[in-house]
LUMVEXFI-312651 format. One record per residue (C-alpha): x, y, z; residue number from 0. Coordinates in Angstrom, 1 decimal. Each point is the difference from the previous one (the first is absolute). Example, Ala and Ser with C-alpha at 12.3 -4.5 7.8 and 13.67 -1.06 7.14 Angstrom:
<atoms>
(atom (12.3; -4.5; 7.8); 0)
(atom (1.4; 3.4; -0.7); 1)
</atoms>
This chain:
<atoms>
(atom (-66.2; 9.5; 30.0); 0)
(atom (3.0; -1.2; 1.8); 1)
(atom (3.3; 2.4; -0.5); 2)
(atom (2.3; -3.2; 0.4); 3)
(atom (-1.0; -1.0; -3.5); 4)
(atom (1.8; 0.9; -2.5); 5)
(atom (-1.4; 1.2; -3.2); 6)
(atom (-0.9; -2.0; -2.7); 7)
(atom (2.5; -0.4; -3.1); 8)
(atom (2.7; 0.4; 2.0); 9)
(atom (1.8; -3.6; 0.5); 10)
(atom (0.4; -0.1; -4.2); 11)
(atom (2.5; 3.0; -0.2); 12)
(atom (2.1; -1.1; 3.0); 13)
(atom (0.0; -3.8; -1.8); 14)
(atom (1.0; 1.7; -3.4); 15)
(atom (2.5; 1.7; 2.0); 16)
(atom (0.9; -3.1; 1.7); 17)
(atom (0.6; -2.1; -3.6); 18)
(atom (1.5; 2.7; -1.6); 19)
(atom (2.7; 0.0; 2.7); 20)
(atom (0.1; -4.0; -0.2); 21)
(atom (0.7; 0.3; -3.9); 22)
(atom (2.3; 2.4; 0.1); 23)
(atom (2.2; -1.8; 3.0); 24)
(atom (-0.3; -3.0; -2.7); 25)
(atom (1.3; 2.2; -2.8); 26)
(atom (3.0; 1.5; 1.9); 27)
(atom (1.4; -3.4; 1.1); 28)
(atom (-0.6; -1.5; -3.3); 29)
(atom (1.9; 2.7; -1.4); 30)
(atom (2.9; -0.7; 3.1); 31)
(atom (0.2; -3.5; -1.1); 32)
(atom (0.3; 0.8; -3.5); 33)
(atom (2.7; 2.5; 0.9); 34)
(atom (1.8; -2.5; 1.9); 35)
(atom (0.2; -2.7; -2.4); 36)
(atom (1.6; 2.6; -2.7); 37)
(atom (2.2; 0.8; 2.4); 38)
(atom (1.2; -4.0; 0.5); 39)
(atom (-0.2; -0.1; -3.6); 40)
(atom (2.3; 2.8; -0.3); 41)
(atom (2.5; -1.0; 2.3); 42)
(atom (0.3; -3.3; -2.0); 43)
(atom (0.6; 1.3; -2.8); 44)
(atom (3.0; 2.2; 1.2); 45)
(atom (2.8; -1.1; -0.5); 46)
(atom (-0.4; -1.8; -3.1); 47)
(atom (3.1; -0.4; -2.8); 48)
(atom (-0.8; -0.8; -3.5); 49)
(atom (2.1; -0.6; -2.4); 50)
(atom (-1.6; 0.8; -3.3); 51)
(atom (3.0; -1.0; -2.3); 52)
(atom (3.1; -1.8; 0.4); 53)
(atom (2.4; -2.8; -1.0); 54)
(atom (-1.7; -3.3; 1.5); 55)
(atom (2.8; -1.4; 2.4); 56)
(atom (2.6; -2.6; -1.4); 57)
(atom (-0.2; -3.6; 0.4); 58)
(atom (2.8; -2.8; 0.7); 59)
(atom (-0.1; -0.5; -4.1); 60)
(atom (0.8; 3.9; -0.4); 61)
(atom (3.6; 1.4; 1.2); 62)
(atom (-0.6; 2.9; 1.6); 63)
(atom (-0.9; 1.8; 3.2); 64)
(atom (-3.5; 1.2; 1.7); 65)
(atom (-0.8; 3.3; 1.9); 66)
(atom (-2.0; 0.4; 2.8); 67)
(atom (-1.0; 3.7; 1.1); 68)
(atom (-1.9; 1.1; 2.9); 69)
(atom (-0.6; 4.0; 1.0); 70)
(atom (1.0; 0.0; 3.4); 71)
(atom (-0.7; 3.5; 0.5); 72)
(atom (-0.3; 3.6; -1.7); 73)
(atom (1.2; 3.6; 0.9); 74)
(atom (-2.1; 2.1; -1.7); 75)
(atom (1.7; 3.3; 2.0); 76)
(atom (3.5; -1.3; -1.2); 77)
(atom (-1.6; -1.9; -3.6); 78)
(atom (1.5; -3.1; 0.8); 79)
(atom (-1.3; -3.7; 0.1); 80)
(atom (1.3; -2.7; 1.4); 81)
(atom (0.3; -3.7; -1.5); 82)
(atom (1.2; -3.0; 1.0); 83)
(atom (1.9; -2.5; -2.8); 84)
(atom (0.3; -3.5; 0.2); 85)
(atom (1.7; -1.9; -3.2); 86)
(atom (-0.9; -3.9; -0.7); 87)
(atom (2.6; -1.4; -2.2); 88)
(atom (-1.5; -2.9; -2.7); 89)
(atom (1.5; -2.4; -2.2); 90)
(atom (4.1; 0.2; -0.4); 91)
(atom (-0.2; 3.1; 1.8); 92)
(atom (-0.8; -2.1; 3.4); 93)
(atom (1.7; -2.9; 1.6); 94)
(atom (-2.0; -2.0; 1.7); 95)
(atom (2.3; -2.3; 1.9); 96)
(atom (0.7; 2.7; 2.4); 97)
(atom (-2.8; 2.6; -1.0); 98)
(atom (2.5; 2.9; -1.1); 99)
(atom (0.3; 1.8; -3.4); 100)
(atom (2.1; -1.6; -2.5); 101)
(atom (0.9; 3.0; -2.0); 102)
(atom (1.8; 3.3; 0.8); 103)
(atom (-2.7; 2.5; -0.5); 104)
(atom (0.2; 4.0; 0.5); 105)
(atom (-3.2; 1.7; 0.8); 106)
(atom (-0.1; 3.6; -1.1); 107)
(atom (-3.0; 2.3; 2.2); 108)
(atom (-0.5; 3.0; -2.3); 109)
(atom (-1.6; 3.1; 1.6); 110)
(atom (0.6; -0.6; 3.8); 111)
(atom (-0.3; 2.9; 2.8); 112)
(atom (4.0; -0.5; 0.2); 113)
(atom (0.4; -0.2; -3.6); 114)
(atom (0.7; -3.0; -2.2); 115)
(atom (1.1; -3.1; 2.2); 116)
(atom (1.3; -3.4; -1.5); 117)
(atom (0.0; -3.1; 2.3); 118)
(atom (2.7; -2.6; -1.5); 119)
(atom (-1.7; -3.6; 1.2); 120)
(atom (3.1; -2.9; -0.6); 121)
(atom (-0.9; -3.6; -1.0); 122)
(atom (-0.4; -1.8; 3.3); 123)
(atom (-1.9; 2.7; 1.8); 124)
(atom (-3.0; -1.4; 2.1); 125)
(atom (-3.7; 0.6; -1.4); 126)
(atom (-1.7; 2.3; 2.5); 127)
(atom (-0.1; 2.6; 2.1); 128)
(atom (-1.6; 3.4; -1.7); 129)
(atom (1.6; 3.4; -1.2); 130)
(atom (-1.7; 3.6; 0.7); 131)
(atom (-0.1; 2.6; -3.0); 132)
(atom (-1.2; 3.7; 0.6); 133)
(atom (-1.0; 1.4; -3.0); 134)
(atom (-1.3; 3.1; -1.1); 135)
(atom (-4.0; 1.1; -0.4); 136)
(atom (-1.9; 2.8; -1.9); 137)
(atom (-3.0; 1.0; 1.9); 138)
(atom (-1.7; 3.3; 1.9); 139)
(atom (-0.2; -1.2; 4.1); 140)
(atom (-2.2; 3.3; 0.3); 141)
(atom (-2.9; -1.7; -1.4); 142)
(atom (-0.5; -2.4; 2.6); 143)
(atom (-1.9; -2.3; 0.1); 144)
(atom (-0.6; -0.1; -3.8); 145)
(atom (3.8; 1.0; -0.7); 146)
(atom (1.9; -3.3; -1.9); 147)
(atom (3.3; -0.8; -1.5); 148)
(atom (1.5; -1.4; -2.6); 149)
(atom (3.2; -2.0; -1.3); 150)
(atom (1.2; 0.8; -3.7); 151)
(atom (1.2; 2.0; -2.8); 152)
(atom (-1.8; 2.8; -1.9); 153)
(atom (-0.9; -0.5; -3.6); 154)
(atom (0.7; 2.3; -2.7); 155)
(atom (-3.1; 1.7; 0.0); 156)
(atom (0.1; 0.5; 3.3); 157)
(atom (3.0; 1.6; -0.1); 158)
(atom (-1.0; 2.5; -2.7); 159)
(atom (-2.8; 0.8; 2.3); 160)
(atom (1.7; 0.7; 2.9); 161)
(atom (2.8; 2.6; -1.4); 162)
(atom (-1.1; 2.4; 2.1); 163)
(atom (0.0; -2.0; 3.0); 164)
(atom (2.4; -2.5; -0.3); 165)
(atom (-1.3; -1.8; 3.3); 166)
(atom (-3.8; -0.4; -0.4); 167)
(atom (1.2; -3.0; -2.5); 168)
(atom (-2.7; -3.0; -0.2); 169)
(atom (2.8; -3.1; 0.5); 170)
(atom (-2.5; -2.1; -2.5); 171)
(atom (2.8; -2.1; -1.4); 172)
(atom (2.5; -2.8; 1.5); 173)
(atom (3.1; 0.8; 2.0); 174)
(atom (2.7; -2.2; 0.4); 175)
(atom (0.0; -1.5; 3.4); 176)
(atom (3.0; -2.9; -0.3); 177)
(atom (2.1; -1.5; -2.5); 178)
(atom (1.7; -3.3; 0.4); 179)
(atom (3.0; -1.0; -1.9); 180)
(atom (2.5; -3.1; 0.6); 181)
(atom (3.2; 0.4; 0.8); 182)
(atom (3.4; -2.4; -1.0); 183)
(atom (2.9; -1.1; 2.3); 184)
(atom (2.0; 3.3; -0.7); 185)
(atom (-3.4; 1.8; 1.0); 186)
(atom (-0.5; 1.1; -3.5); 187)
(atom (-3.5; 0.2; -0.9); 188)
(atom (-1.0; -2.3; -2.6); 189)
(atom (-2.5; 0.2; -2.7); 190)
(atom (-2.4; -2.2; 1.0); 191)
(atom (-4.1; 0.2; -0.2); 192)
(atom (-1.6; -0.8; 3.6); 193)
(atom (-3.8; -0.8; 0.0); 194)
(atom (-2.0; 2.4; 2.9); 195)
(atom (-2.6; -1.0; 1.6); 196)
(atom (-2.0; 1.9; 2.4); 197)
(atom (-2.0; -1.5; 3.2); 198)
(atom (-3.2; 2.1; 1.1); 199)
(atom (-0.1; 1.9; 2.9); 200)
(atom (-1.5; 0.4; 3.2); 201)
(atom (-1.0; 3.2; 0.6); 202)
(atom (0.5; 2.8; 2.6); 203)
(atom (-3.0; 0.0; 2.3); 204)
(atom (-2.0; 3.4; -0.6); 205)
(atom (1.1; 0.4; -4.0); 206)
(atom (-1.3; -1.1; -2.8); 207)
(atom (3.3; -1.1; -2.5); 208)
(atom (0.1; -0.5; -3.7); 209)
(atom (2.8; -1.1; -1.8); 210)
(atom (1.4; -0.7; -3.6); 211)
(atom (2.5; -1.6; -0.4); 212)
(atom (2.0; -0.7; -3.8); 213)
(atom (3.5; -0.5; -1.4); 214)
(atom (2.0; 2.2; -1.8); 215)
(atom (0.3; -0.3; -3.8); 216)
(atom (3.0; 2.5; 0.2); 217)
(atom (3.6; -0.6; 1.9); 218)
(atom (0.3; 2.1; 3.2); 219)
(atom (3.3; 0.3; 1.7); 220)
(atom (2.2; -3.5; -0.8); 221)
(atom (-2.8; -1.9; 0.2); 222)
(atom (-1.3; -1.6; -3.3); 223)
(atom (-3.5; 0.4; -1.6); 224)
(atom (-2.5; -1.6; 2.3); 225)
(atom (1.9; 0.1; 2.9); 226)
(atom (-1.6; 2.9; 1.4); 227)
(atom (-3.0; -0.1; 1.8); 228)
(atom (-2.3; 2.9; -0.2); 229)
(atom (-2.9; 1.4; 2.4); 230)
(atom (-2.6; 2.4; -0.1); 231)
(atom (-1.8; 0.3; 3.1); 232)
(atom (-3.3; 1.7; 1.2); 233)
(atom (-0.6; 0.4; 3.7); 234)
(atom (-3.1; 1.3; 1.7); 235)
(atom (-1.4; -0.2; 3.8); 236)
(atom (-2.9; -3.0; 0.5); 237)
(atom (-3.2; 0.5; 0.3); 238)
(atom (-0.1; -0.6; 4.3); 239)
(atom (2.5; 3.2; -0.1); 240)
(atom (-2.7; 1.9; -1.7); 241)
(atom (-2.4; -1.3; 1.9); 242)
(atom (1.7; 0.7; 3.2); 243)
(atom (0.8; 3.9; -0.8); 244)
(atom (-3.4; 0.8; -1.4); 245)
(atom (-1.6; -0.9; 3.4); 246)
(atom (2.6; 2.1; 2.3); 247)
(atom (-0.5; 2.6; -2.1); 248)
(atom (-3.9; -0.4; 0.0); 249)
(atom (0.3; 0.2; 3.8); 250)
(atom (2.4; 2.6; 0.2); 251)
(atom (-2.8; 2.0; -1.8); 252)
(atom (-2.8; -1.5; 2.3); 253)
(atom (1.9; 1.1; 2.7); 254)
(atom (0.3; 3.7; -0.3); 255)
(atom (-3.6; -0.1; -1.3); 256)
(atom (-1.1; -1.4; 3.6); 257)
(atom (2.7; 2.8; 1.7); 258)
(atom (-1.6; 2.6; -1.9); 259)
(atom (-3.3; -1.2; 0.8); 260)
(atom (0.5; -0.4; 3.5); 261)
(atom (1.5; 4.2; 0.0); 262)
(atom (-2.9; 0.9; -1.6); 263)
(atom (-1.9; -1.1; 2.3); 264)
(atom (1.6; 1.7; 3.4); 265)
(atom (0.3; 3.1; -2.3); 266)
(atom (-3.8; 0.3; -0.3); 267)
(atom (-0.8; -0.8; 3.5); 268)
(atom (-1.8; -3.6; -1.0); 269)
(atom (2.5; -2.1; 2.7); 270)
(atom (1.0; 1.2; 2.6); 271)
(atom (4.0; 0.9; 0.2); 272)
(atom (2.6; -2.8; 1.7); 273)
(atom (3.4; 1.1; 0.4); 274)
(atom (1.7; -3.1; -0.2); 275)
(atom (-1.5; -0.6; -3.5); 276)
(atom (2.9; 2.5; -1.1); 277)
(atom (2.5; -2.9; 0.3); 278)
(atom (-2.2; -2.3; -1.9); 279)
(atom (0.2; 2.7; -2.8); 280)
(atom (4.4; 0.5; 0.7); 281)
(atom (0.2; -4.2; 0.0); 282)
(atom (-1.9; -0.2; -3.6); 283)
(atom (2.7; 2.5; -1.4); 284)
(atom (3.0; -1.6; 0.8); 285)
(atom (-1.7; -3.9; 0.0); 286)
(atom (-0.5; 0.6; -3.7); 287)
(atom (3.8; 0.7; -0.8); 288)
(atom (1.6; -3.3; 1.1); 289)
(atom (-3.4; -1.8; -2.3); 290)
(atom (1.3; 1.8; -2.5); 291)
(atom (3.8; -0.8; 0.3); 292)
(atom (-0.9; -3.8; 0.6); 293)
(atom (-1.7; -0.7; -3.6); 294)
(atom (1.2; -3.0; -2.4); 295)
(atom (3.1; 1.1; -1.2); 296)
(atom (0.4; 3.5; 1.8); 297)
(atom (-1.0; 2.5; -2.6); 298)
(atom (2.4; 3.3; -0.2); 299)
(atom (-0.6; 2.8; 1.9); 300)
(atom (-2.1; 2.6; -2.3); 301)
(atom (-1.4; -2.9; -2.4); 302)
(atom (-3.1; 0.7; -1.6); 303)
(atom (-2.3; -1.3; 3.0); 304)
(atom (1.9; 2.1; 1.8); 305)
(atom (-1.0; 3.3; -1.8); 306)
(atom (-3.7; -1.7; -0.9); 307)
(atom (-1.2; -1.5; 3.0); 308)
(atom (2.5; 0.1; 3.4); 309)
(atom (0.7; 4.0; 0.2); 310)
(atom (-3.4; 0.7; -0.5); 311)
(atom (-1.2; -2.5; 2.4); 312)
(atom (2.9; 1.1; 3.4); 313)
(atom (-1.2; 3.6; -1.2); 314)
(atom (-3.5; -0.9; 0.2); 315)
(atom (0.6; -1.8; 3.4); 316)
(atom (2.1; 3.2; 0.9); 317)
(atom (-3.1; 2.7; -0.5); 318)
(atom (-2.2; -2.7; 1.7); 319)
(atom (2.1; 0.7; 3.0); 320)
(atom (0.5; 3.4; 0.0); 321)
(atom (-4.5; 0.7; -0.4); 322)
(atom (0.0; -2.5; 3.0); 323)
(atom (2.4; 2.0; 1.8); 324)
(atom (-1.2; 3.6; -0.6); 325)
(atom (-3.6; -1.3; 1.2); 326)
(atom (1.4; -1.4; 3.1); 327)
(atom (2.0; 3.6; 0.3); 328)
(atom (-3.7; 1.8; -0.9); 329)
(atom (-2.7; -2.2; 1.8); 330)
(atom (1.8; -1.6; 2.8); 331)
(atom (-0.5; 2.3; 3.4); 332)
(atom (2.4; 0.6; 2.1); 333)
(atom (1.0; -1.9; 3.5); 334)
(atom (-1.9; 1.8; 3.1); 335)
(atom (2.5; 2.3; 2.0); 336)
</atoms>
């Protein structure tokens, strides 16, 4: 019997082994493609504003004026948001022969980081051009990514609930954002009722935006009931910021697995020892910090991935180092004289 043959039974292990290798390759980039169309998905969806209620906007038939608001951007370190206004004067409130408002109007901003601002717009002002508000926001930056904020007033309840801690307030109710009253020749205001309309945002890309909008049934300030607009907002990161900060951190985690691996390995003698792997260990601990500073939104130094994930993984990356370098100390000879 020839010794070049090779046993029989042999070729159907190595061709089990061989399709089990072939399905699984098939699986994994099945499950890749799947993971990258969520993440499309994801990203589509963020920065999407909804407005879930709201005055519709007025018409040529209706006197009154329309609202446009965009987020422009958010502070979550300082709780501040950013929107930008534009007004749309309609019916005897707009001249259209030279595209100007035709009545003096006095908008009133209620809750601004500066404190309550009112803009005086005279009859014959040019439609256009865009205002900025900064306005306050309740929310916990700490819990990045899932942290969000909100836009509103407390109700009773949750006032009674929060005695103890008069800041951890749910803001579940309207606030008033602006009020708009008319305003005579001597600059008087006058007691007249101006329709609101509100346009629907944009969206900031990487948030997800609700608003709700309504109007007053009470007088606030000199401005008569119905004047007032009033806004309860929600706003939470989109789903491509989630997506985005789940993988860092899943590699983060991957790789002080693969450091700790790798100093396992030189510790019990299985590869040999290479000296210059020590700065492949020192450029993983400091590569991760600026990964970690560049996420969506810069998170806050000491939020909760911070304490969960990041620490854990520079300290992991840090003993990793230290194994490799106490074998290279142990096992490593010494040059010849």
């Amino acid at each position: 019997m020839s010794t070049s043959e090779a046993p029989s039974g042999t070729g159907r292990p190595v061709r089990a082994r061989r399709g089990w290798r072939q399905w699984t390759a098939v699986v994994v980039a099945v499950l890749l493609g799947l993971v990258y169309l969520l993440s499309l998905a994801a990203y589509s969806e963020a920065g999407q504003s909804k407005v879930d209620n709201g005055p519709p906007p007025v018409n040529e038939k209706t006197a009154g004026l329309n609202f446009a608001f965009d987020l422009v951007a958010i502070d979550p370190a300082k709780g501040q948001m950013t929107l930008r206004m534009f007004i749309n004067p309609q019916g005897s409130f707009y001249d259209e022969a030279d595209g100007s408002f035709a009545r003096n109007i006095r908008i009133t901003v209620r809750y601004q980081a500066g404190g309550q601002v009112t803009r005086d717009i005279p009859a014959g002002t040019p439609v256009g051009g865009t205002s900025e508000l900064i306005m306050f926001v309740e929310g916990n930056p700490n819990t990045y990514p899932f942290d969000h904020y909100e836009y509103g007033w407390p109700s009773d309840v949750d006032k009674a609930n929060a005695i103890d801690d008069p800041y951890d307030v749910a803001l579940s109710n309207p606030a008033p954002l602006l009020s708009v009253t008319e305003l005579g020749p001597d600059g008087q205001t006058l007691p007249t009722r101006i329709s609101i309309g509100v346009y629907p945002s944009t969206g900031l890309q990487g948030w997800t935006e609700k608003w709700n909008f309504s109007i007053s049934e009470q007088p606030i300030g000199n401005a008569v009931p119905g004047d007032t607009l009033m806004l309860h907002m929600n706003i939470k990161r989109g789903g491509g910021v989630l997506a985005f900060v789940v993988v860092v951190l899943t590699l983060m985690v991957v790789t002080a697995v693969l450091a700790a691996l790798v100093a396992r390995s030189v510790a019990r003698k299985r590869r040999p020892i290479e000296a210059t792997m020590a700065g492949w260990f020192a450029a993983l601990l400091f590569a991760l910090v600026p990964l970690r500073t560049n996420m969506p939104g810069s998170p806050p130094i000491g939020a909760w991935i911070d304490v969960a994930i990041f620490y854990w993984v520079e300290l992991g990356l840090l003993i990793a180092m230290a194994v490799f370098i106490g074998s290279w100390l142990r096992y490593r000879k010494p040059p010849p004289d």
